[in-house]
N, C-alpha and C positions, 0 to 999 in steps of 0.2 A: 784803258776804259775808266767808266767813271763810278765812284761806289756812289746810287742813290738812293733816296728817301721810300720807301711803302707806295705814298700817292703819286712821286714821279715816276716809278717802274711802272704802274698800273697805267697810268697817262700812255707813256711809252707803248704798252703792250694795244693800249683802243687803238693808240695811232700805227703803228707795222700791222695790227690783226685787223681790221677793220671786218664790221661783219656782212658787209656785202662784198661783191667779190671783185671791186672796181679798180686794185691794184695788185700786183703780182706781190710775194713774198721773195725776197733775194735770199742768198747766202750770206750775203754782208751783213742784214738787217738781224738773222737769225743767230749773226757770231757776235754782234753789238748788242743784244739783249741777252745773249748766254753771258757773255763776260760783263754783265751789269748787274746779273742773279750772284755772278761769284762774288764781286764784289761788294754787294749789298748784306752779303749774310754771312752769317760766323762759322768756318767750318770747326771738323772735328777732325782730331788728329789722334791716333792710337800709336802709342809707345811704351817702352818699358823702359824708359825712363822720364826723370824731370826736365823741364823744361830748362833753359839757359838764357843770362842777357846777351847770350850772339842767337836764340832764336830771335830775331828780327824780321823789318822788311827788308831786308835782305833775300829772305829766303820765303819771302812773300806772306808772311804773317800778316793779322792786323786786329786791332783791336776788335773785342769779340771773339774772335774765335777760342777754342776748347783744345785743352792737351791732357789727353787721358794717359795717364802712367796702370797702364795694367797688372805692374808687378806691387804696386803700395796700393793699387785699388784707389787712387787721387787724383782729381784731376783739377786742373788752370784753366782761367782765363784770360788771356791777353791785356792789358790796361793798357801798354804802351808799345807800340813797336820802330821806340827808336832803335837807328843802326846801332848795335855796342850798349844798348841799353835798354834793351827791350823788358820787359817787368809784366812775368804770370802772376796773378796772384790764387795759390790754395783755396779751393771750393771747400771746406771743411765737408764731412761729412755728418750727416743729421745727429747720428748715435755719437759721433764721436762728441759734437757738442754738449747733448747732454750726461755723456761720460763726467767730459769736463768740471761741467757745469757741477756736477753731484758729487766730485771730488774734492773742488774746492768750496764747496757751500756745507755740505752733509757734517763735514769732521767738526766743525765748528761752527756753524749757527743751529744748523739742524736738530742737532741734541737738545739744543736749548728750546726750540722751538717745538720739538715734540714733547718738551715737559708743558707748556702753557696747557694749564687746563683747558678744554671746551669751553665759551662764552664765561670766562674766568671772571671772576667779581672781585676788583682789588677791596670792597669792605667785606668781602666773607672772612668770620672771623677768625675762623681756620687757616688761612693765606695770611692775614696777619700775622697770629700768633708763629705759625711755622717763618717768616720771614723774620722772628726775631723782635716784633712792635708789642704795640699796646693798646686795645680799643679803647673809646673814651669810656664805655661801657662797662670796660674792666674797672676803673679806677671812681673807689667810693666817695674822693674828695677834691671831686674833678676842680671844682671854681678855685679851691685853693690853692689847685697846683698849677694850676693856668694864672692865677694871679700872683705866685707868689716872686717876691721880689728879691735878686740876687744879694743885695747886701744885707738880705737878714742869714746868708751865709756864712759861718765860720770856715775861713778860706786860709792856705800858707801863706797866703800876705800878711793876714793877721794875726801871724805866727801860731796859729792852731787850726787841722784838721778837723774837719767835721767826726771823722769817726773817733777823735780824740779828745773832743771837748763835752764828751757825755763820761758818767763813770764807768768803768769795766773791775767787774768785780771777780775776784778770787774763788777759786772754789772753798765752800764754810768749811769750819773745821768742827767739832762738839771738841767739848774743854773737859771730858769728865773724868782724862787719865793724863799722864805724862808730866812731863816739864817743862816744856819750850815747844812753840809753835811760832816757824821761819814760812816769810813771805818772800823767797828770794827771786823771783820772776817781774819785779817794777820795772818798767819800759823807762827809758832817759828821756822819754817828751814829759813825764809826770812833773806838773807842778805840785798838786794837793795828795796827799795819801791818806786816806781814813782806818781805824781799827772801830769794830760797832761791836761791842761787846753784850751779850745778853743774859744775867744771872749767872757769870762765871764765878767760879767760886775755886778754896784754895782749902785743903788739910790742918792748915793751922792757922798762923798768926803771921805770917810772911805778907809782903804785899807785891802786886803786880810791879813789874819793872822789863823797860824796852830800849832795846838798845836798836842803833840803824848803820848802816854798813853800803860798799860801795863793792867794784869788782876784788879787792883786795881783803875782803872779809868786814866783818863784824868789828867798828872800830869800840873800844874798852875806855878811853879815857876822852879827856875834854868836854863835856855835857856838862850845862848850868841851870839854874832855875831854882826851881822850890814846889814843892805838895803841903796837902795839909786838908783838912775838912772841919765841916759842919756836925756834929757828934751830938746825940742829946745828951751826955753829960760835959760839954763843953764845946770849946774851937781847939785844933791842933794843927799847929804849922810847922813845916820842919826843912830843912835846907835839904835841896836834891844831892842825891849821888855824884862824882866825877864822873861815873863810869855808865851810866845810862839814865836813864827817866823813871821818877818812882809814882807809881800810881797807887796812892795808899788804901789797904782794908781794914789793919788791927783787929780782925775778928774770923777765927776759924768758923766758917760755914758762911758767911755773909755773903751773899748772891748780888753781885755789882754789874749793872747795867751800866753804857753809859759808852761815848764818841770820844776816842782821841785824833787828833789832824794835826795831819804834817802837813806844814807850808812852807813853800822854796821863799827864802826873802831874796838871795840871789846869789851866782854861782852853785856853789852848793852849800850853803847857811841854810838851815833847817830851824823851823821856830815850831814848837808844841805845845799843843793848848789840849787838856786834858778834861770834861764834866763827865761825872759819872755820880752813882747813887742807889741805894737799896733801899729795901720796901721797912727799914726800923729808922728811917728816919734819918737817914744820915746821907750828907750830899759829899765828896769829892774833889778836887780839881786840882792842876797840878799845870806849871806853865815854865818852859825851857828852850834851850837852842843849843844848835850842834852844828859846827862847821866838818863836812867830809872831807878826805883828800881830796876823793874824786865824783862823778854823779854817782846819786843815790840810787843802789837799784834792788835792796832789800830788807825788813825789818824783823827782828826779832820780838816776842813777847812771851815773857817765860815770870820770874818770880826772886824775890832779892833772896831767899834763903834752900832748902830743904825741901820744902813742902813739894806738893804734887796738886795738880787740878784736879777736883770732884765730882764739878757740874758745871753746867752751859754751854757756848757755844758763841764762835766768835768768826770774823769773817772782813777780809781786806778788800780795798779798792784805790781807785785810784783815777785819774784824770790830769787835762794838760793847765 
């Protein structure tokens, strides 16, 4: 028989049934349109198991037709029914797809897509802020930071860090007891080192004197130069110590303000330029150099004799 089309069976059935009664119905006519329904339509097949590529047409399969496996509750549908190669292919089932579906989506988009707020506003400032940004609204000098231009950067190309090229100051110290106060914490990027002395003052007649040092200690010898000052009963100049840098007072109680700076001339050669001066008239300065073994990473400032500190307050810095 012949498998046919919807409108050719219909055709078929006007033409054998005709509705007046002017030709007899045979048994041949009634067996050439039963095996044109079988052939026309997909059966169903009930099994407890899967289908095979020897169910073929062979065994009269054909595409369409349905293989119900009652034991996995699955069932096929025929695509192909060649001999030896015939090809069901799995009807999933509904739930099973959205199992899937929620398996592989849920674990990993899902989460994320149940944090999206409701009609989220990426400029609410909240969502910024918590995302780690910055509204233009936050920033009080918006046009200058939107304009500002990369090469007014201090960058390691130009062998200084921005956070290096401002000074970082020492915690202060008051001066109004002891005898030595050590800065031993200079960072190896330091090119300049300042002391800012304010009204420090000495027990006698000793004067200020500093010495600078590397990991190896506090070196004692090699230091040049010369001190000397501005006096109202005269000028005094006097050749520097071997052993460190002397910043002269010649007066117990005389309250000396005033900047000493180290500057790297290079490697580690150290030049010192000392002004300082107090409220009777009398100005200071004192100018030397010291080569280190090694880099420079802390200074002393203590006193050439005896005495002890009785007043002010003094305080280090430094920069690259």
């Amino acid at each position: 028989m012949t498998r046919v089309t919807r409108p050719t069976f219909k055709t078929s059935t006007t033409t054998l049934y005709p509705s007046s009664g002017a030709g007899a119905i045979s048994a041949a006519d009634l067996r050439a349109q039963t095996d044109n329904i079988a052939d026309s339509v997909g059966f169903v097949y009930v099994n407890t198991t899967n289908p095979a590529a020897s169910d073929d047409i062979g065994d009269g399969y054909v595409p369409g037709d349905i293989w119900v496996n009652t034991t996995s509750d699955t069932d096929y549908i025929c695509v192909d029914n060649a001999a030896g190669a015939a090809i069901w292919q799995a009807k999933q089932p509904l739930d099973a797809v959205l199992t899937n579906t929620t398996a592989s989506f849920t674990t990993a988009q899902e989460t994320k897509l149940g944090g999206v707020e409701a009609l989220a506003d990426v400029t609410d400032a909240a969502n910024v802020t918590a995302a780690g940004a910055v509204m233009d609204s936050e920033v009080t000098n918006l046009a200058d930071v939107k304009s500002f231009d990369p090469a007014d950067y201090a960058t390691t190309v130009q062998g200084v860090k921005a956070d290096q090229a401002v000074w970082t100051y020492a915690t202060a110290v008051v001066t109004t007891s002891g005898t030595a106060f050590d800065f031993d914490s200079i960072p190896s990027y330091a090119n300049e080192v300042q002391l800012i002395l304010s009204e420090v003052s000495l027990s006698g007649t000793d004067s200020l004197f500093i010495q600078i040092g590397d990991a190896g200690g506090l070196e004692t010898s090699g230091y040049t130069g010369g001190h000397g000052g501005f006096v109202t009963a005269g000028n005094n100049v006097v050749a520097a110590s071997a052993s460190g840098f002397t910043l002269l007072v010649s007066l117990a109680a005389r309250l000396i303000s005033g900047v000493v700076t180290l500057s790297r001339l290079d490697g580690n050669t150290w030049v010192l330029v000392y002004l300082g001066g107090s409220g009777d008239a009398v100005v200071y300065m004192t100018g030397g150099s010291k080569t280190l073994s090694a880099t420079l990473d802390r200074v002393r400032f203590t006193r050439t004799g005896t005495n002890t500190f009785d007043a002010g307050s003094l305080v280090a810095r430094w920069r690259a």
